[in-house]
Legacy VTK file of the C-alpha trace (Angstrom):
# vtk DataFile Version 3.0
C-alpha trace
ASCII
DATASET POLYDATA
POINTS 477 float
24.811 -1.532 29.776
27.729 -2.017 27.301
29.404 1.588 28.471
29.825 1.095 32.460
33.231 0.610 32.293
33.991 3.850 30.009
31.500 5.628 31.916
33.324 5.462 35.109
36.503 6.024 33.659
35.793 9.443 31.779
33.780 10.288 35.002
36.678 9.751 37.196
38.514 12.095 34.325
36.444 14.989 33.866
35.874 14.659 38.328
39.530 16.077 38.752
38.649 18.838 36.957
35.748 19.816 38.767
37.718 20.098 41.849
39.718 22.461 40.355
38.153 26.111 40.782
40.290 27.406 37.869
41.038 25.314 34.804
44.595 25.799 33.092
45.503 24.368 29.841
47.611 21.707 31.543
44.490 20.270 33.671
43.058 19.695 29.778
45.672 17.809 28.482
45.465 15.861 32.149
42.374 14.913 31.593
42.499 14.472 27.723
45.012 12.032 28.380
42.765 10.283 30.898
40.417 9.709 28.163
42.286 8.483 25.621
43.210 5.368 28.175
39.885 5.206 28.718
38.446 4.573 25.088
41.496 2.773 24.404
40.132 0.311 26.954
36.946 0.303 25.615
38.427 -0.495 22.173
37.516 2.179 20.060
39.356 1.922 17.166
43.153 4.181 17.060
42.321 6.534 14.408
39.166 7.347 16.099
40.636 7.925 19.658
43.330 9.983 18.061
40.949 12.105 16.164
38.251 12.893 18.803
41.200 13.514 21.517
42.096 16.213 19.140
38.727 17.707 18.310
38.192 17.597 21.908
41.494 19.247 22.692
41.380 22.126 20.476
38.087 23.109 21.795
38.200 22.769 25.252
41.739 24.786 25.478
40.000 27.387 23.312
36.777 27.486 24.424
34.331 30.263 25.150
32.956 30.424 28.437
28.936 30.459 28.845
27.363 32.144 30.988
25.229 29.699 32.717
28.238 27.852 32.984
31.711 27.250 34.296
34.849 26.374 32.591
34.310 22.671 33.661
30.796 22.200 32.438
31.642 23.700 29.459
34.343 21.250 28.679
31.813 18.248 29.663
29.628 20.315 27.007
32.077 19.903 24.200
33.078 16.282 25.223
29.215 15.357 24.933
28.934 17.222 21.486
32.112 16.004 20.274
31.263 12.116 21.436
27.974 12.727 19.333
29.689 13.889 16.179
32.037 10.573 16.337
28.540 8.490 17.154
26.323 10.357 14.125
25.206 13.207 15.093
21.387 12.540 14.445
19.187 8.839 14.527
18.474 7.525 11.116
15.502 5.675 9.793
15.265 3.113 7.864
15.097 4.027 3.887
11.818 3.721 2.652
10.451 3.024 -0.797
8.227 5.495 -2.375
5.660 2.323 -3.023
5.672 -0.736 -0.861
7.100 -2.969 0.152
10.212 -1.389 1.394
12.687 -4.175 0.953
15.417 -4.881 4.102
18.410 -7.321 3.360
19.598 -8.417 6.759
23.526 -9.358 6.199
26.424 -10.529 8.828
28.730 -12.864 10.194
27.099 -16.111 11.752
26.816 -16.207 15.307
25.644 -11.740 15.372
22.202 -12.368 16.263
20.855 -11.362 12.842
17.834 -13.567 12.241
16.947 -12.776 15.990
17.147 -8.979 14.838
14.988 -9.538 12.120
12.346 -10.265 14.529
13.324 -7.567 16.479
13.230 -4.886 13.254
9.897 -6.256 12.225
8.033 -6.089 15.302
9.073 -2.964 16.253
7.416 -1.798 12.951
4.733 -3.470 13.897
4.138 -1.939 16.821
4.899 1.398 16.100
3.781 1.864 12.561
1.497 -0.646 12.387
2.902 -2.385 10.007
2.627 -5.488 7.628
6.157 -7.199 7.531
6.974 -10.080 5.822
10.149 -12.387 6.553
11.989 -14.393 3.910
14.299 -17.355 5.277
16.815 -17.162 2.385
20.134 -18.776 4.587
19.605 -22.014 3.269
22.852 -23.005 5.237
22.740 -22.887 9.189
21.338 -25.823 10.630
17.624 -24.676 11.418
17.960 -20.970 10.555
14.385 -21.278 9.125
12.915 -22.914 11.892
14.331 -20.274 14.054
12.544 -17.924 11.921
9.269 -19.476 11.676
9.606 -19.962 15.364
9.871 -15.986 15.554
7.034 -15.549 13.134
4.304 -17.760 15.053
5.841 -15.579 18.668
5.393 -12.153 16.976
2.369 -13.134 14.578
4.503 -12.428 11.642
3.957 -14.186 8.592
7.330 -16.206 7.171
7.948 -17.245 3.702
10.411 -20.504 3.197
11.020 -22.802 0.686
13.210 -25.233 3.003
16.913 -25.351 2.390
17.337 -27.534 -1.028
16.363 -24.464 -3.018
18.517 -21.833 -4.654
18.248 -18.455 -2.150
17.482 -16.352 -4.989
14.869 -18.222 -6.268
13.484 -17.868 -2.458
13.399 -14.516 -2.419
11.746 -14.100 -5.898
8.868 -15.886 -4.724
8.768 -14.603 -1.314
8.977 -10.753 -3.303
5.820 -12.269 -5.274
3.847 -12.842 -2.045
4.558 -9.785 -0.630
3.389 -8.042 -3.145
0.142 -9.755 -3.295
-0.651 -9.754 0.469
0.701 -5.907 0.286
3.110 -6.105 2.945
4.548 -3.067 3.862
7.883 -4.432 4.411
10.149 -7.061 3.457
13.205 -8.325 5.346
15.524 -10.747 3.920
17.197 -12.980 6.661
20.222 -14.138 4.519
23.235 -16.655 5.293
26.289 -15.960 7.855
29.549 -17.716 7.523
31.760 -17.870 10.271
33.977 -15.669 8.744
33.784 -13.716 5.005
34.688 -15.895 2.096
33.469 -15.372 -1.795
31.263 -18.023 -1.609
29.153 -16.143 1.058
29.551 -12.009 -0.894
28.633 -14.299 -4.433
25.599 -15.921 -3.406
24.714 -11.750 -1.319
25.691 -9.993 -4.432
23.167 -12.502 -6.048
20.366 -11.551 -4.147
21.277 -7.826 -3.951
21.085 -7.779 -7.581
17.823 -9.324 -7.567
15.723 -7.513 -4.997
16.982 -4.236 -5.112
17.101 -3.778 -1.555
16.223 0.119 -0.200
17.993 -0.822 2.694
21.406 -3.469 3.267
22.092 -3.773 7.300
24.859 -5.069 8.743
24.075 -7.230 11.965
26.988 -6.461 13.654
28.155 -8.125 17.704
29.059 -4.970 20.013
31.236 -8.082 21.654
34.088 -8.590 19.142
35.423 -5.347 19.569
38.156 -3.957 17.000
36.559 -7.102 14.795
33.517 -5.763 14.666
35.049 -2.296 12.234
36.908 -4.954 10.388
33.757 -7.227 9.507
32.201 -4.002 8.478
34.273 -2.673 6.488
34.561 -6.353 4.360
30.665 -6.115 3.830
30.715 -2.459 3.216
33.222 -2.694 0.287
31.746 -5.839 -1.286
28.071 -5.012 -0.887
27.470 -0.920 -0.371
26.103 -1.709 2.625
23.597 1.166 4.021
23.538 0.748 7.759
24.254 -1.035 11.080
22.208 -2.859 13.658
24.290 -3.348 17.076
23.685 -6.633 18.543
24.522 -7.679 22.513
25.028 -3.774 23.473
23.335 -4.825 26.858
26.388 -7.431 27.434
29.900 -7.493 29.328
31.235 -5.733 26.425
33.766 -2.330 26.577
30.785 -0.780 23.694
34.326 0.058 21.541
32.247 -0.936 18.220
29.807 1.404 18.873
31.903 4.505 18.976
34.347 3.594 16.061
31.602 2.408 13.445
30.286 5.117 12.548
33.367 7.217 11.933
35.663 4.485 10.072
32.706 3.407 7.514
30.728 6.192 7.485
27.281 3.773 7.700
24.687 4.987 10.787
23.937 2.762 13.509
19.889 2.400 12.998
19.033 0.306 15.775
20.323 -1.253 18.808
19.803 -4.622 20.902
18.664 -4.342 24.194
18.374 -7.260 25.638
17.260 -10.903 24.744
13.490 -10.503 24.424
12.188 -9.640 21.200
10.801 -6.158 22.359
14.608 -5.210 23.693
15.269 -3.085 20.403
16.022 0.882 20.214
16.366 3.134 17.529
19.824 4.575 17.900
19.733 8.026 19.004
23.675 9.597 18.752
23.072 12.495 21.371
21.690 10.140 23.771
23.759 7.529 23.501
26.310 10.142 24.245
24.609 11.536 27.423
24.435 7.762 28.813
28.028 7.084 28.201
29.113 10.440 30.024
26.200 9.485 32.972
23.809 11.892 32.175
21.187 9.720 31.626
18.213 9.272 29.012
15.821 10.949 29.692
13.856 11.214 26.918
14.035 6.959 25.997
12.977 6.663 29.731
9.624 9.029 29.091
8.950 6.963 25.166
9.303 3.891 27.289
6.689 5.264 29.924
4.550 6.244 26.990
4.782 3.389 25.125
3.719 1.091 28.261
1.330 3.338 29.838
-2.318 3.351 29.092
-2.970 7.057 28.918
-6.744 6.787 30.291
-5.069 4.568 33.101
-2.268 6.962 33.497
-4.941 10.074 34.003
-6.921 8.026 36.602
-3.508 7.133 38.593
-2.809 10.790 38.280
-6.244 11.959 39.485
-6.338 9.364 42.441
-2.480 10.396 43.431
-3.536 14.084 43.630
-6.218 13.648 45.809
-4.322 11.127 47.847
-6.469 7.965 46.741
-3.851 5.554 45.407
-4.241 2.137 47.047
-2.286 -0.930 46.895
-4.541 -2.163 43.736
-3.053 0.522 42.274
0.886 -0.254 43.633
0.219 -3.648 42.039
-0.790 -2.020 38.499
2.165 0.764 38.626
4.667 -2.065 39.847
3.760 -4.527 36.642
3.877 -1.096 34.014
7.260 -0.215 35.232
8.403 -3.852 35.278
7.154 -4.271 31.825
9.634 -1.075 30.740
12.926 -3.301 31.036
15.344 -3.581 34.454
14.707 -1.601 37.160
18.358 -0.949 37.231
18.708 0.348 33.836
15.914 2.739 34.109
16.862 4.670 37.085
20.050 4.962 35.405
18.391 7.028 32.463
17.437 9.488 35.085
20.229 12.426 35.281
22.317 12.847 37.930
21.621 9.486 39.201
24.844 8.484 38.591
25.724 10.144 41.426
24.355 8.289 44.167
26.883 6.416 45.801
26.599 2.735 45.520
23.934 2.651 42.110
26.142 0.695 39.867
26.174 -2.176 42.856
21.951 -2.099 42.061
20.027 -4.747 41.068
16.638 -5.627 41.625
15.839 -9.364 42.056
12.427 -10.334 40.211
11.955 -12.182 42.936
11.655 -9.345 45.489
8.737 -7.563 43.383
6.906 -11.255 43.625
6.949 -11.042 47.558
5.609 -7.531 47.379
2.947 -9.003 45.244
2.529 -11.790 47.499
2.211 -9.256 50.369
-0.348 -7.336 48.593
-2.744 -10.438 47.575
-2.682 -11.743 51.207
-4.688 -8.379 52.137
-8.112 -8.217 51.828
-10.144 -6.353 49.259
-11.015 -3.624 52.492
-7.023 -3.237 53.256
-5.701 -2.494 50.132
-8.152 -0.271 49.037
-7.733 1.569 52.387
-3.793 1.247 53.555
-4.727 2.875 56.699
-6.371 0.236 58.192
-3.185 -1.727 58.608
-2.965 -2.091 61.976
0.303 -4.220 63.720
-2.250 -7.374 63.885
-3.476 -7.205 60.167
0.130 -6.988 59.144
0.812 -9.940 61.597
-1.706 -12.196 59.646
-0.417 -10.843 56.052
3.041 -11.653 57.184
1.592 -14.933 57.820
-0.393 -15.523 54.777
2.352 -14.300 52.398
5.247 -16.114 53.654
7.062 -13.053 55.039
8.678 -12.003 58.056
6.247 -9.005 59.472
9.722 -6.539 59.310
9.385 -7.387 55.592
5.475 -6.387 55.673
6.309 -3.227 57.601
8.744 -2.406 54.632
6.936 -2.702 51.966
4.314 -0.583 53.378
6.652 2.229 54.725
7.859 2.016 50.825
4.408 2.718 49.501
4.025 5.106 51.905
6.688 7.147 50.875
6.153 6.921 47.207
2.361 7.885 47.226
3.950 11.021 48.938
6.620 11.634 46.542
4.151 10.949 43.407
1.180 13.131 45.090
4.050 16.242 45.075
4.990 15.437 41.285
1.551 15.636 40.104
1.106 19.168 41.334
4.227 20.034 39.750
6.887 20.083 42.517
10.082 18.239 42.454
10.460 16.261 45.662
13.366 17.144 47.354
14.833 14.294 48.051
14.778 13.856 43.788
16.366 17.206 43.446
19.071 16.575 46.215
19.612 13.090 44.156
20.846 15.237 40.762
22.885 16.833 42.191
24.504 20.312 40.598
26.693 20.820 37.535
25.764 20.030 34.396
24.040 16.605 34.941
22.280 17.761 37.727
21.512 21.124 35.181
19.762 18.620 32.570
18.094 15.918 34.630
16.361 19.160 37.187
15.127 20.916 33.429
14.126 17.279 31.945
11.791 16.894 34.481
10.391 20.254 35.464
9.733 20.456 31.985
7.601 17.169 32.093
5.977 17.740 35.492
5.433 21.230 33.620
3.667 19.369 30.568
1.344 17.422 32.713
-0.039 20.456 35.019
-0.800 22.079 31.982
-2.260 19.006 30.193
-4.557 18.574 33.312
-5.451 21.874 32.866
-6.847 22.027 29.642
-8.512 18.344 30.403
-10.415 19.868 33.428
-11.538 23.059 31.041
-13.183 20.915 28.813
-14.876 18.720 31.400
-16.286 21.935 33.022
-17.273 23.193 29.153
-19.424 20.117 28.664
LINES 1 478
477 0 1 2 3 4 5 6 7 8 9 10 11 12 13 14 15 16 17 18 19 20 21 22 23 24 25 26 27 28 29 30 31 32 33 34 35 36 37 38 39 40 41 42 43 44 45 46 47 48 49 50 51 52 53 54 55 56 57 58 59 60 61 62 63 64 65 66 67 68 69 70 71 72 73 74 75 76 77 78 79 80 81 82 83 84 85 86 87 88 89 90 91 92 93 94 95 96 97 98 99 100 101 102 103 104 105 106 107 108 109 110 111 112 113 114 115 116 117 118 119 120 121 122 123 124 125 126 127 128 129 130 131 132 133 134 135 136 137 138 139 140 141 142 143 144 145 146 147 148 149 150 151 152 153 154 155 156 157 158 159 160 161 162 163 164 165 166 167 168 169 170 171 172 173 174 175 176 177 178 179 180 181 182 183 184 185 186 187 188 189 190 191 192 193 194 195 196 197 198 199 200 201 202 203 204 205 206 207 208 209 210 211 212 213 214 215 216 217 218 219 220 221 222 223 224 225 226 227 228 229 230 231 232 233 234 235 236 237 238 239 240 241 242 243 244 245 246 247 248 249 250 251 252 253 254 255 256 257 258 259 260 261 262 263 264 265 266 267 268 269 270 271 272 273 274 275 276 277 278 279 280 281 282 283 284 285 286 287 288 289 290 291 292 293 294 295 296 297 298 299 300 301 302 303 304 305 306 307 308 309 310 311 312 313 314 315 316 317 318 319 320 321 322 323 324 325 326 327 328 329 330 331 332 333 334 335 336 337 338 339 340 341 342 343 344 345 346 347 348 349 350 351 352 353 354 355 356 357 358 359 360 361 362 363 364 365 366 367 368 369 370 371 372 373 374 375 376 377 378 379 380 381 382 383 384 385 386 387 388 389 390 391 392 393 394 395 396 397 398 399 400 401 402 403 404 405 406 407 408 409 410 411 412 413 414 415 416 417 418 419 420 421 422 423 424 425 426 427 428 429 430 431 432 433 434 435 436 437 438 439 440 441 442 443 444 445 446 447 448 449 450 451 452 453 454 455 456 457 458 459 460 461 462 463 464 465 466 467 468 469 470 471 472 473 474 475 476
């Protein structure tokens, strides 16, 4: 993720406060200093830094103690709120016509990703509102910017208007408005030309089309890589076309995330949706308080449980549930769970959406090789049907001829089975509502460990009772 770097560093800041039982004013301005290197480093913009050291400042000298918590979790408290105020405060949709379609012009620099994040935009519509997008390739310019697009169309099953590139863009998007309109697509999005950097030739022929289709919504593809760049571009496109939001490109990549945080408060534009990753699906809707609670490590909690629900079958999921609980799950089952979970993005990035997980030693050295879940699978399909139905029957010779017929070492087999072991144990306590406690021991205390314990007792919470009411109605009818 694009906010490692300042992650650690305003972690290792706020840490030297927390070994402090008392906190003076001078330990504030310690680590308020701290902080300003760090998002210096990550290249937030000056004006920004200066401004939310300040905010930051003033409150945390001043601040009234709560209850619940002490002096140093309260200053983490107004460092999260304030690093949400400088990020947006609250996600923003896109703006929607009162009568379709609702008509997207997709502007940036060549090189941003944007007709790539067309796709993205579209098919996340979609899939979640079950929409009927249209895409008009109206850069006429980049050597096979259409194909690329009708290359994304025919992946997503998106239909893509083009007239080639020896006609006017304008008259491309007329005609492309005209076919919208009588297929009643929902949306429109209007992947127009990049230069390599911004000339009048490129805001003429923009202004041209901007004029013409009345766009409800004009977002800026912007590269979270090019840094202080990235407010500059911004601004350019913001004064010459009104521009009415931002989509952050590359945020998954070795950048210092410094165009994230200074964005929003030198235009005054939202971020609407972030990149990712490279596949298609890798797209978020921005979310400023979360966003913030990643950057200071304390995780995502609620993205990680959208992603659950979004790949999770809930029939399947209430099966798995039932078959945990009475101590049932079997390796068909591992197999199932294992592809879900691998279909929700990297291992490595999910875990770290859990609170508090930041603070197991060694996590930011994680990463899980693809090609270790494909020798657990190979493990598991060199069983028979008997054995992974019923893991108990893997006795040391069984796991001798798996070993054999998967291409493993039988320490290997022995692993992965300990593994399952353990985690149809820890699963079979979370479905009757207990937090394992090696999970609670993992979060730690203080205010991360605070959040990620009431995140999920209030889901394991949610699911007791939802079984509940399921089993009252079964036992009604």
């Amino acid at each position: 993720m694009a906010f490692e770097s300042l992650t650690d560093r305003l972690q290792v800041a706020m840490s030297k406060l927390k070994k402090k039982g008392t906190v003076k004013e001078e330990d504030v301005k310690d680590m308020m200093r701290e902080i300003r290197l760090a998002l210096l480093e990550a290249d937030v913009n000056l004006q920004v830094v200066r401004g939310f050291v300040k905010s930051v400042g003033e409150r945390a000298v001043g601040v009234e103690i709560l209850e619940s918590l002490n002096p140093t979790q309260q200053i983490v408290k107004v460092v999260d709120e304030e690093l949400t105020k400088v990020l947006g405060s609250e996600a923003v949709g896109l703006n929607k016509s009162p009568k379709i379609p609702t008509i997207v012009m997709m502007v940036g620099l060549q090189g941003a990703g944007k007709t790539t994040f067309t796709g993205k935009i579209s098919n996340f519509l979609k899939q979640n509102e079950k929409a009927r997008p249209l895409l008009i390739a109206a850069d006429v310019y980049r050597p096979a910017a259409v194909d690329q697009l009708k290359v994304i169309g025919q992946q997503l099953d998106i239909p893509v208007f083009e007239m080639g590139t020896d006609v006017d863009p304008v008259e491309i998007v007329r005609q492309g408005l005209e076919q919208a309109k009588e297929n009643k697509n929902d949306y429109v999005f209007i992947d127009t030309a990049g230069r390599l950097h911004i000339d009048e030739t490129l805001m003429d022929e923009l202004k041209r089309i901007k004029d013409f289709a009345q766009p409800n919504d004009i977002l800026l593809t912007v590269d979270a890589m090019t840094g202080q760049d990235a407010v500059t571009v911004a601004q350019s496109f913001d004064e010459q076309l009104d521009v009415t939001g931002v989509v952050l490109t590359k945020l998954d990549g070795d950048t210092r995330g410094g165009a994230a945080l200074s964005i929003r408060a030198i235009t005054g534009k939202p971020i609407k949706f972030i990149g990712t990753g490279e596949k298609l699906t890798d797209i978020e809707v921005f979310h400023p308080d979360r966003m913030s609670s990643r950057i200071l490590g304390m995780g995502d909690m609620l993205t990680l449980i959208e992603k659950a629900q979004k790949e999770y079958d809930e029939e399947k999921a209430e099966e798995l549930a039932q078959k945990m609980r009475e101590n049932n799950f079997d390796f068909n089952d591992f197999i199932e769970q294992l592809d879900q979970v691998m279909g929700m993005g990297p291992l490595e990035d999910l875990i770290k959406m859990i609170p508090g997980m930041n603070n197991v030693p060694g996590l930011d050295q994680l990463q899980v090789d693809p090609k270790d879940v494909a020798r657990k699978k190979a493990i598991v399909f060199s069983m028979t049907p008997e054995e992974r139905e019923n893991p108990d029957l893997l006795n040391p010779s069984r796991r001798r001829r798996i070993a054999a017929g998967s291409g493993n070492s039988v320490v290997e087999v022995n692993r992965m089975i300990k593994q399952f072991n353990e985690s149809r144990k820890m699963m079979q306590q979370m479905t009757k509502g207990n937090m394992p406690a090696g999970l609670e021991n993992m979060m730690g205390g203080g205010v991360k460990g605070k959040l990620g314990k009431m995140a999920m007792n209030k889901m394991m919470k949610k699911n007791k009772k939802k079984m509940k009411n399921k089993n009252k109605k079964k036992k009604k009818k």
